[in-house]
C-alpha positions in Angstrom: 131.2 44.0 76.2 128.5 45.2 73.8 126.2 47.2 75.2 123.8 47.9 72.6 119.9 47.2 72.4 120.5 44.3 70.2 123.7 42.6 68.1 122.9 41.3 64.8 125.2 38.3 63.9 125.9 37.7 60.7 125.3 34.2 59.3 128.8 32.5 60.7 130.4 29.8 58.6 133.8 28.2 60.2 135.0 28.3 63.4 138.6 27.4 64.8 141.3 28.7 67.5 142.2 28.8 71.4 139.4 30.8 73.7 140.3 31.6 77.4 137.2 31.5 79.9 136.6 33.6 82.7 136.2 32.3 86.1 133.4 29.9 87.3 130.8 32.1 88.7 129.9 29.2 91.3 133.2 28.5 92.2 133.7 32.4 92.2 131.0 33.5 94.6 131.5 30.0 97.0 134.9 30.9 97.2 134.3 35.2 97.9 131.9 34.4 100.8 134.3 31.4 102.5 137.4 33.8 102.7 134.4 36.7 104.1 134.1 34.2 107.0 137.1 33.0 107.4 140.1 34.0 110.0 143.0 35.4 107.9 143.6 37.1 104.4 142.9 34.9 101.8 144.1 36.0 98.0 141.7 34.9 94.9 143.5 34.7 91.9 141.3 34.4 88.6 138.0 35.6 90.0 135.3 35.7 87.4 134.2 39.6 86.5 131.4 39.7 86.3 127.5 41.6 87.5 127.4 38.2 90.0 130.6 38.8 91.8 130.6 42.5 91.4 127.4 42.6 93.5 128.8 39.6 96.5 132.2 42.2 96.4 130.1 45.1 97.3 127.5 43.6 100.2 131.3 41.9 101.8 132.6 45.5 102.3 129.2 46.4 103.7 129.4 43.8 105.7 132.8 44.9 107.5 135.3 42.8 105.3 138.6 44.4 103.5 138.3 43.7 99.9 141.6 45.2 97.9 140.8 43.9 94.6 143.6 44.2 91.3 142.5 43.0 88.2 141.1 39.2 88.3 143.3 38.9 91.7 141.3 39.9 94.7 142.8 40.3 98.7 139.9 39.2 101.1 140.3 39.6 104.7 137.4 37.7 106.5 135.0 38.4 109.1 137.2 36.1 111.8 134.7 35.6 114.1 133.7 39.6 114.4 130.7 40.1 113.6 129.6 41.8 110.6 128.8 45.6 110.2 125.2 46.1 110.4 122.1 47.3 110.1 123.2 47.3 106.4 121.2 46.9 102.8 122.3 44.7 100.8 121.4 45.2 97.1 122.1 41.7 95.4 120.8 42.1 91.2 120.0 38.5 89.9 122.9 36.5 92.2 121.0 33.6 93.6 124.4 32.5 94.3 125.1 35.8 96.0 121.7 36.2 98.0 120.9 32.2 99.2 124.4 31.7 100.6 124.5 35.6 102.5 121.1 35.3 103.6 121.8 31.7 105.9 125.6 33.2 106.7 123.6 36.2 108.1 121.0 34.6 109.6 123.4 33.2 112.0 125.8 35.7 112.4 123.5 38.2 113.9 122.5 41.9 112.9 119.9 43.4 111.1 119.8 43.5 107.2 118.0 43.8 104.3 118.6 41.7 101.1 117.0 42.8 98.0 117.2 42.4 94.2 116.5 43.4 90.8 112.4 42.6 90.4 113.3 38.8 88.7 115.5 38.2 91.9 112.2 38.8 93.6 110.2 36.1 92.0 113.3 33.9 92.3 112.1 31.0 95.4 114.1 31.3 98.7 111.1 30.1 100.9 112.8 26.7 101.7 115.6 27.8 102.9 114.0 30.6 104.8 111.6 27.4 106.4 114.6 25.9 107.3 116.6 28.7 108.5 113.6 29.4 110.9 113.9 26.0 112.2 117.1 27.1 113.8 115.3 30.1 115.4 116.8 32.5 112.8 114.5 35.9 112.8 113.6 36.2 109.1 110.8 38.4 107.4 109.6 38.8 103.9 109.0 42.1 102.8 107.0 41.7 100.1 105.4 38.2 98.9 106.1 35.0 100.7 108.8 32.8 99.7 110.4 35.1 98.1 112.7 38.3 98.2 113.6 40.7 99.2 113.7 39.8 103.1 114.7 41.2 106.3 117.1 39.2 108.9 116.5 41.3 112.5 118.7 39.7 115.3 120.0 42.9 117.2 123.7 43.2 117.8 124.6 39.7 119.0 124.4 35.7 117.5 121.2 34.1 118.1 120.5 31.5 120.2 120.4 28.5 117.6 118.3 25.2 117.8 120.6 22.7 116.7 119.8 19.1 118.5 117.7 17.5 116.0 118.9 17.4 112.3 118.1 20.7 109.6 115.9 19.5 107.1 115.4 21.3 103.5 114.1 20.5 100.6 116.6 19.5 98.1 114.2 19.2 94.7 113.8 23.0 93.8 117.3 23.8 94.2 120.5 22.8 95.1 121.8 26.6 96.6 119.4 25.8 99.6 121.7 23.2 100.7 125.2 24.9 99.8 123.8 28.4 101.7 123.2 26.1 104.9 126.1 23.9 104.4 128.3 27.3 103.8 126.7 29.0 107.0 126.4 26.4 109.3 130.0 26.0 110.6 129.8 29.3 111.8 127.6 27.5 114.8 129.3 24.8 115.3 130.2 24.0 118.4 130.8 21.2 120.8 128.0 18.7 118.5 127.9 18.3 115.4 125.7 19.9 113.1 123.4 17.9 111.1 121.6 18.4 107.3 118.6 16.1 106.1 117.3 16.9 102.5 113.9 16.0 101.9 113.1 14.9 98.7 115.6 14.1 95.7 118.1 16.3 95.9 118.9 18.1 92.1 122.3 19.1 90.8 124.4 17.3 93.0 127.3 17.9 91.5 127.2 21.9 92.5 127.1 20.1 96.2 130.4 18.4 95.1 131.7 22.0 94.4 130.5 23.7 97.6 131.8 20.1 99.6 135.1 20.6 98.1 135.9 24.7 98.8 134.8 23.7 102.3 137.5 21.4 102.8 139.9 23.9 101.4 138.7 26.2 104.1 139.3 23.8 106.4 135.6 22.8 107.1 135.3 18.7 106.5 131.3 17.6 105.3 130.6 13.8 105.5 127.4 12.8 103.7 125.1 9.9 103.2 123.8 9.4 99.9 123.6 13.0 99.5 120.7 12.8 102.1 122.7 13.5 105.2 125.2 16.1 105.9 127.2 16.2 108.5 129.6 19.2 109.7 131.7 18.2 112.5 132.4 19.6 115.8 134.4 22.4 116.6 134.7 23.3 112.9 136.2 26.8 112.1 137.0 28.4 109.0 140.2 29.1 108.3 141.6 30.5 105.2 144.0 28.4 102.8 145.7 32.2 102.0 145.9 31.6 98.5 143.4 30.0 95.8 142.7 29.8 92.1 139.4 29.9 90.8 138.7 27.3 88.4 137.2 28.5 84.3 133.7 28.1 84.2 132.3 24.9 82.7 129.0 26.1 81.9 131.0 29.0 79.8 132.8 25.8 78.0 130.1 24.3 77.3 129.1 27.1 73.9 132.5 26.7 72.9 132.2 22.9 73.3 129.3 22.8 71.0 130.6 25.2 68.9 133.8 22.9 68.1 131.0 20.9 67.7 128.6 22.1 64.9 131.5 24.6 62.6 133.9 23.4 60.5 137.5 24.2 61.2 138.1 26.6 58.4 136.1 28.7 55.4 138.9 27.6 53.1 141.7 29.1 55.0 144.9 27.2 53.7 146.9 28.3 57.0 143.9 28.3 59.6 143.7 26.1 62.9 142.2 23.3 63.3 139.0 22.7 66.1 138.5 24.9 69.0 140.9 24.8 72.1 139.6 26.0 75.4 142.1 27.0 78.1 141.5 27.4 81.8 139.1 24.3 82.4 139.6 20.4 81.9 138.8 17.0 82.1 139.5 16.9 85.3 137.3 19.7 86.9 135.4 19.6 89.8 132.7 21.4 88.6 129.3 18.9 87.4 128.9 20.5 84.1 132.3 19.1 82.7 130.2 16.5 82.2 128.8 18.5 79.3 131.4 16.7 77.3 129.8 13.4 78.0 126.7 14.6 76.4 128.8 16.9 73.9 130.4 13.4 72.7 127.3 11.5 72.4 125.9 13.9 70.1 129.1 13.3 68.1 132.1 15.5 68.8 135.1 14.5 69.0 136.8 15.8 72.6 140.4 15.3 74.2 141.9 17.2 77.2 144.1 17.6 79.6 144.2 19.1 83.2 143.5 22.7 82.5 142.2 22.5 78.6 140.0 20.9 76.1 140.3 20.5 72.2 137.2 19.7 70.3 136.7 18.9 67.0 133.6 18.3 64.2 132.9 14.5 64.3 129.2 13.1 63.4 127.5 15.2 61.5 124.7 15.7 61.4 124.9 15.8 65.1 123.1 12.5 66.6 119.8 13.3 68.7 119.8 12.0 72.1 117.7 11.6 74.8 119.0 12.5 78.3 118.2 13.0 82.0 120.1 16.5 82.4 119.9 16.7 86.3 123.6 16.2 86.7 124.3 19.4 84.1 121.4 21.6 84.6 123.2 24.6 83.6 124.6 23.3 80.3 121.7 21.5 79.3 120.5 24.9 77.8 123.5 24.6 75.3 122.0 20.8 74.4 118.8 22.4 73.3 120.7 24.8 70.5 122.5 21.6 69.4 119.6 20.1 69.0 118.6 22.1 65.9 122.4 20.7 64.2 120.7 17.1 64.9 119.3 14.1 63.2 116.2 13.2 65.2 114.3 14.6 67.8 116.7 15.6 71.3 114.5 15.0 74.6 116.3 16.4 77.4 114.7 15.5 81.0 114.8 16.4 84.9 115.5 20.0 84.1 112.7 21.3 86.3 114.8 23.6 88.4 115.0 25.9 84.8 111.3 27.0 85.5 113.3 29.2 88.6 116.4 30.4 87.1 116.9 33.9 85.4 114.3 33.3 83.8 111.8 30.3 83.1 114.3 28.9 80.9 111.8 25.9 79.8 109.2 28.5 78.4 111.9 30.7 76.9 113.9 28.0 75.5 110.8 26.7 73.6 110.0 30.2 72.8 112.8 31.3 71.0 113.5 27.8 69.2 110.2 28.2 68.1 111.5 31.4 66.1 114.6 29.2 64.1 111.9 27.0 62.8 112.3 24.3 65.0 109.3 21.8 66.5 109.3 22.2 70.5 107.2 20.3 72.8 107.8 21.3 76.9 106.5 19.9 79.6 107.1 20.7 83.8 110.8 19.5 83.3 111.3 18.6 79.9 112.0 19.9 76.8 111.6 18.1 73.0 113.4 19.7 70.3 113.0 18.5 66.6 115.4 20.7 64.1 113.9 21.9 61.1 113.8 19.7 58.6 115.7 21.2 56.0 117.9 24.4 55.0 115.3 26.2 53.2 112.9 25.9 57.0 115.2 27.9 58.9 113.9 31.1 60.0 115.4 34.8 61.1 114.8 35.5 64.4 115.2 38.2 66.6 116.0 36.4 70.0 114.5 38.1 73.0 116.9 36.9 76.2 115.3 37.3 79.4 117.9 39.1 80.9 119.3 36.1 80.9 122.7 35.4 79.9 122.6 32.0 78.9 120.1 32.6 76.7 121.9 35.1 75.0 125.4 32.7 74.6 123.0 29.4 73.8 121.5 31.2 70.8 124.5 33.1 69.1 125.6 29.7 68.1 122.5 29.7 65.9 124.3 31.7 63.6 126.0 28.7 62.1 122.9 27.9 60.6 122.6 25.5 57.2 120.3 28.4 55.4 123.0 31.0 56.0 120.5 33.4 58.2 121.6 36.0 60.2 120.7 35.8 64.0 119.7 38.9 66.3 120.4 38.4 69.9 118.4 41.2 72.1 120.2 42.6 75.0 123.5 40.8 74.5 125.0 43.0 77.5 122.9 40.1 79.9 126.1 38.0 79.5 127.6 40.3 82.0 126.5 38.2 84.7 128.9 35.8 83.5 130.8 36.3 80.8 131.2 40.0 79.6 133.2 39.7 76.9 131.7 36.1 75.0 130.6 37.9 72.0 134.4 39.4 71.6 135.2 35.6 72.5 133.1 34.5 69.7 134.4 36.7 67.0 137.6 35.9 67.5 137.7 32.1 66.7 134.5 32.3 64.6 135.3 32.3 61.2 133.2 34.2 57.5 133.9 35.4 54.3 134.2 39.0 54.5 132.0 40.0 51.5 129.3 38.5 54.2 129.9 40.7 57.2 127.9 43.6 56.8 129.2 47.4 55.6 126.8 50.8 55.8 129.0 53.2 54.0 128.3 56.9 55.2 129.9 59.3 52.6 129.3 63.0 52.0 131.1 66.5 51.9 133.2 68.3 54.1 131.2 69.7 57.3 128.1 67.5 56.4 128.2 66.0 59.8 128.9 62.2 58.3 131.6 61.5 61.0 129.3 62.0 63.9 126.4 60.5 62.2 128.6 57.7 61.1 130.2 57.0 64.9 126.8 57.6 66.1 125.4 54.4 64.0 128.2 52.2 64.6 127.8 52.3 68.2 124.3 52.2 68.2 124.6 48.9 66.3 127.9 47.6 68.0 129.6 47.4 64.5 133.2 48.5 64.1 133.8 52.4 63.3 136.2 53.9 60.2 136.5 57.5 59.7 138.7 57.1 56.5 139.1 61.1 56.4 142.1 60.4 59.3 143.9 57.8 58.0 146.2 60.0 56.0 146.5 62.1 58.6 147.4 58.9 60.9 149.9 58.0 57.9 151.1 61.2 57.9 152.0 61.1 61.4 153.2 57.6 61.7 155.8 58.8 58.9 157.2 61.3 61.0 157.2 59.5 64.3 159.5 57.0 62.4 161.5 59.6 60.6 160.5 59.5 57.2 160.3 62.5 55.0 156.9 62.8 53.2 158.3 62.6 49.5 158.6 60.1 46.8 162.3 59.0 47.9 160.3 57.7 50.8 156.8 56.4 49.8 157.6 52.7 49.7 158.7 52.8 53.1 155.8 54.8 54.0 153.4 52.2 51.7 155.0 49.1 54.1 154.3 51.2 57.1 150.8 51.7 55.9 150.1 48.4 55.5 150.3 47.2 59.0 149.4 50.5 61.1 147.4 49.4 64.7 144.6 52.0 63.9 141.4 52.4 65.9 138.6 54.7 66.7 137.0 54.1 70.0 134.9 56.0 72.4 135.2 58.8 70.4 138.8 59.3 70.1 141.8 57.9 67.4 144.1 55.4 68.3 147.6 54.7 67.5 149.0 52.1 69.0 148.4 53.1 72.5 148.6 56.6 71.9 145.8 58.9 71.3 146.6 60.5 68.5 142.8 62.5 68.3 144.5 66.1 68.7 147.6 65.4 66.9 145.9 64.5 63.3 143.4 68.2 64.2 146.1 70.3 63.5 146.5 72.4 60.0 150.2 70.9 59.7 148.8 67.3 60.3 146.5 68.3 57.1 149.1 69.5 55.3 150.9 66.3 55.7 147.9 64.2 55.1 148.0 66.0 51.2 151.3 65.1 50.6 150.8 61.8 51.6 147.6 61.1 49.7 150.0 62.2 47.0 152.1 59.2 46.7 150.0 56.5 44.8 151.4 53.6 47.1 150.7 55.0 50.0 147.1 55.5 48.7 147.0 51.5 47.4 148.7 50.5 51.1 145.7 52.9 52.8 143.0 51.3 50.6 143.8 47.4 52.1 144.5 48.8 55.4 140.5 49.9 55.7 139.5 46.5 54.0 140.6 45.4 57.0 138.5 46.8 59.3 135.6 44.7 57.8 135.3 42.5 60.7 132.8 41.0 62.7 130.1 41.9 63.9 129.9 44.4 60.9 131.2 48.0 60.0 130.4 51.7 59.2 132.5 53.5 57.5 132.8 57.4 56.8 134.2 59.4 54.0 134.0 60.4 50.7 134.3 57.1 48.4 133.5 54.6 50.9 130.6 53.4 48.6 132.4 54.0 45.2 135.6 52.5 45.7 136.0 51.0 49.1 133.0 49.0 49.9 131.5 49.2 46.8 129.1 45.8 47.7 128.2 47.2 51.2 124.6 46.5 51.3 123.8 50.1 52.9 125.0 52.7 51.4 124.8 56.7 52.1 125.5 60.2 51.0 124.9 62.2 54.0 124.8 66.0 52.6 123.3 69.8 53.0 123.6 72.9 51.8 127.2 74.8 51.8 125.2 77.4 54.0 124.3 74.8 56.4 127.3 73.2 56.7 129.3 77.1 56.9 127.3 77.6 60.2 127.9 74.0 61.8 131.8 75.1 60.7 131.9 78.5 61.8 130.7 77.4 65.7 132.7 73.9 65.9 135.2 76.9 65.8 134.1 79.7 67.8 133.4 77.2 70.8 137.1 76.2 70.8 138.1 79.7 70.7 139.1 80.0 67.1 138.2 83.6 65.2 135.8 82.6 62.2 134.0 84.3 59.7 131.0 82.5 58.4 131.0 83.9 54.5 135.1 82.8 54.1 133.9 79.4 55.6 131.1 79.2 53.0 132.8 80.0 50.8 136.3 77.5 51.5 133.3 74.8 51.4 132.1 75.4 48.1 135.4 75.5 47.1 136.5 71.9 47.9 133.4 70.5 46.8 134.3 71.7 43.5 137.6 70.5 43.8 136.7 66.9 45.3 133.8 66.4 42.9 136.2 67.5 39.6 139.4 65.4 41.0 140.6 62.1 38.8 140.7 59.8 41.7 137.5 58.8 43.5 135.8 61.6 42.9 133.4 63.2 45.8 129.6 61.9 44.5 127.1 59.5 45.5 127.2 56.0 44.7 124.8 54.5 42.1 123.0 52.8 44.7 123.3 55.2 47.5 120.2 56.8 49.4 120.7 60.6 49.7 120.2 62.3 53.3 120.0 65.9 53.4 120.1 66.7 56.8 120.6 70.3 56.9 117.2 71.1 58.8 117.9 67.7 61.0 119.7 67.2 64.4 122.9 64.3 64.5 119.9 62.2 66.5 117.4 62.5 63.9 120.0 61.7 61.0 121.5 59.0 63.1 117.6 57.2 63.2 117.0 57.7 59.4 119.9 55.7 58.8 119.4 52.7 61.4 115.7 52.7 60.2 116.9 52.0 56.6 119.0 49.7 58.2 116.4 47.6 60.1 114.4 47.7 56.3 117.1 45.5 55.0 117.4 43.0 57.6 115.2 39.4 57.8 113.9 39.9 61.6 112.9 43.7 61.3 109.4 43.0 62.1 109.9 41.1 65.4 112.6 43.4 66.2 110.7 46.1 68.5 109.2 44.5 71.4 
């Protein structure tokens, strides 16, 4: 998951290949809170990782239940009839589908609690269902504004005394979770008469009803309805647990890769690359409402097939066909709609999506917003939005997207990176996609498809001891771009050789060149990877360095090196460290620069890297072993040590790695489109 202040995308031009989705978050958290009150242990395999279930996990095991959780597979053993552990707070972040559902299950199972949020969760609406929850004779306080979060249930030890002769009424045109957290709570008091639901008003988003109707069966809880006016939970019911389930791949997720199939061609000229986008984990035949996506998907011209568990879309009409469409049944996806809309013909109109003024965020407002930004016309209404693309290439506009905390924000506008004028998008906050989907921007990148020359490259050469390395590292993960600290990869060469018993000589460079070629090398969180091993400490040593110059010797081995860091160009974007990064490796990088500062300088950085691990040092031979190999790497025949043509010089001998690290994003931000709007 990136986890940087913003992620600049690169204008993307093809996309093609198979994408695995996580877990439906509202088939997820449904499912986590049925197995809490249910008798048994109940194991849920795929669960959705995510900030949504982390936080329903975490108020379960408050509430007294055993939660043994391995990877995406999770052991719940439910509440049974106990009741739960209290007084206990509940700290719920922006779950609606966390706090709605807990706060009616609690209600009637008796305690005292508190249920709070992150401050958004707090102007998220919960008053109806608290109304209705009261009806019952639930005990049910706000602790700060009305009708809202956070709240306080206070019962005592014990379940209340419950008012169920005449039928629950709640409002069903705000939001649907006010009839799934009754409908999920109210077996819990079912006794010898049945329990019944009236919703006032049109009830929105039916089809997440379908969902919640559904897992109840599978917990053994049978719902008959009217119309989807009148609920009715029968007699005597009593969760039970099914003991095993699998949590269906969230639809709304599908629904960006659906429109991405959509809006990219299958290849940038690729003679051996796949054809459309494949999703896995989610089909035709889901039961959750926004599968219907591809109804919508298809109408504004892609082409769709699929089977049980997948779906494979391809490029049909294009442009995309505008349409005009009452979104009620997909509310969720819709959001996607509105980013195809700016890849269509026409003006898109899509309706009934009032519920988006109290999601996340007011979606309506934000959507228009943001839209605004790409160049788009945008006309919105209480629940509607109006979305006329730009009319042509050259009216597309850079933007710096601002998400709202808001993950689908985030997702809905990375696929305005496939843009006609070939601008670069910058998505603010791209960790909000935690909530759902923490890894869709590493889901992205791998089936979206560009040229290398246009991913971006900030080359970061410089001396021995100048600090380049650190500054470099420092910069990549400030921007979320790959890192390349070319100074190890002879060392890593070197070391690879000998691992596979090859002596460092010319009767074994070509086998040390093919070895070269396809070495798994990578630098993360500050350490040097080989394969799976951490190799950081083994390349450190003086013998990994002697290596490293007889390897650096053989002139395949030095061709085979040279495409191996080519081919860490890849998306989002790179930085690279070393001493011709900008002369001879990445000679086009668009950022380039020689990070230097007096031999002096660098002596005394030297001399106490060494005395703090203990090594003996004297400052005036490290000087002078500095000035040395500056001589020798300036004077040498192949890619000598100097700045590029085009390179800004940064002497940072009177600056700290922080202060470095900012002079080289700030030149960054100068060269990019949105640098104005980008601090908010």
């Amino acid at each position: 998951m990136y986890s940087t202040a913003f992620l600049d995308l690169p204008p993307l031009q093809a996309a093609a290949g198979e994408v695995h989705l996580p877990g439906s978050k509202s088939i997820s958290n449904r499912v986590l809170l049925l197995a809490a009150l249910s008798n048994g242990t109940t194991t849920v395999h795929d669960l959705l990782a995510s900030d949504d279930t982390r936080v329903m996990l975490d108020a379960l095991r408050q509430i007294g239940c055993t939660v043994d959780k391995a990877g995406s597979t999770v052991r719940i053993t439910g509440l049974g009839g106990r009741l739960p552990q209290s007084p206990a707070k509940l700290f719920l972040g922006n779950a609606a589908t966390a706090m709605r559902p807990l706060t009616a299950a609690l209600a009637l199972l008796g305690g005292e609690f508190e249920l709070s949020g992150v401050p958004r969760m707090h102007e998220r609406p919960i008053g109806d269902l608290i109304d209705a929850l009261r009806q019952l004779g639930c005990q049910i306080d706000y602790l700060g504004n009305d009708g809202y979060p956070p709240l306080r249930i206070a019962h005592g030890q014990g379940v209340p005394s419950l008012a169920l002769a005449e039928p629950i009424r709640v409002r069903g045109d705000v939001s649907s979770q006010f009839l799934t957290a009754l409908l999920m709570a109210l077996p819990l008091a079912a006794g010898a008469q049945a329990i019944v639901i009236e919703v006032v008003g049109e009830l929105i988003s039916k089809p997440y009803i379908a969902i919640t109707l559904q897992l109840l069966a599978r917990f053994g809880i049978v719902v008959e309805h009217q119309s989807w006016q009148r609920f009715t939970i029968a007699a005597g019911s009593r969760y039970q647990s099914p003991g095993s389930i699998h949590v269906e791949a969230d639809a709304s997720s599908a629904s960006y890769f659906i429109a991405l199939g959509a809006i990219a061609t299958s290849a940038t000229g690729q003679k051996d690359a796949k054809s459309g986008i494949k999703i896995q984990g989610v089909g035709l035949d889901s039961i959750q409402g926004d599968i219907r996506f591809v109804e919508a998907a298809r109408a504004m011209g892609a082409v769709i097939t699929g089977g049980p568990n997948w779906l494979q879309i391809e490029r049909g009409a294009w442009p995309l066909k505008a349409i005009d469409l009452d979104c009620n049944h997909i509310p969720d996806a819709a959001m996607t709609l509105a980013v195809m809309a700016l890849y269509a013909e026409g003006t898109t109109t899509l309706t009934n999506i009032a519920s988006w003024r109290v999601k996340e965020t007011d979606r309506i407002a934000a959507m228009a917003t943001e839209l605004r930004k790409l160049g788009a016309t945008v006309e919105e209404g209480a629940d509607y939005i109006r979305v006329t693309p730009p009319a042509q290439s050259a009216d597309w506009k850079a933007a710096s997207i601002h998400t709202y905390d808001d993950h689908r924000v985030a997702m809905c506008f990375s696929l305005a990176a496939f843009n006609p004028a070939r601008l670069p998008v910058r998505i603010e906050d791209p960790k909000c996609v935690a909530k759902t989907f923490p890894d869709y921007f590493e889901a992205l990148f791998s089936v979206a498809q560009v040229e290398t020359s246009h991913i971006p490259v900030i080359c970061i050469d410089g001396p021995t001891a100048s600090g380049k390395g650190t500054v470099a590292a420092a910069v990549a993960q400030r921007l979320g771009y790959r890192f390349l600290d070319s100074g190890a990869m002879y060392r890593i060469t070197a070391l690879a050789a000998l691992r596979a018993g090859f002596a460092i000589d010319a009767d074994h460079e070509a086998r040390i060149a093919t070895l070269a070629q396809t070495l798994p090398v990578r630098f993360e969180g500050g350490k040097v990877w080989l394969g799976s091993d951490d190799v950081t400490e083994a390349i450190r040593t003086e013998e990994a360095g002697m290596n490293a110059s007889r390897v650096s010797a053989l002139p395949a081995v030095r061709t085979a090196l040279v495409d191996l860091q080519h081919s860490f160009q890849r998306l989002p974007g790179l930085v690279a460290d070393g001493r011709d990064m900008g002369t001879v490796i990445f000679p086009e990088a668009p950022l380039k620069v020689y990070l230097t500062a007096s031999a002096a300088c660098r002596a005394e950085r030297r001399y106490k890297q060494l005395i703090s691990k203990g090594f003996s040092a004297n400052i005036e031979d490290l000087r002078a072993d500095l000035e040395a190999r500056d001589a020798r790497d300036s004077s040498r025949s192949v890619a000598p040590l100097k700045p590029a043509q085009d390179a800004l010089v940064l002497d940072n001998s009177d600056l700290t790695i922080e202060q470095a690290v900012e002079k080289v994003l700030a030149w960054w931000q100068e060269r990019q489109p949105f640098a104005a709007s980008a601090q908010r």
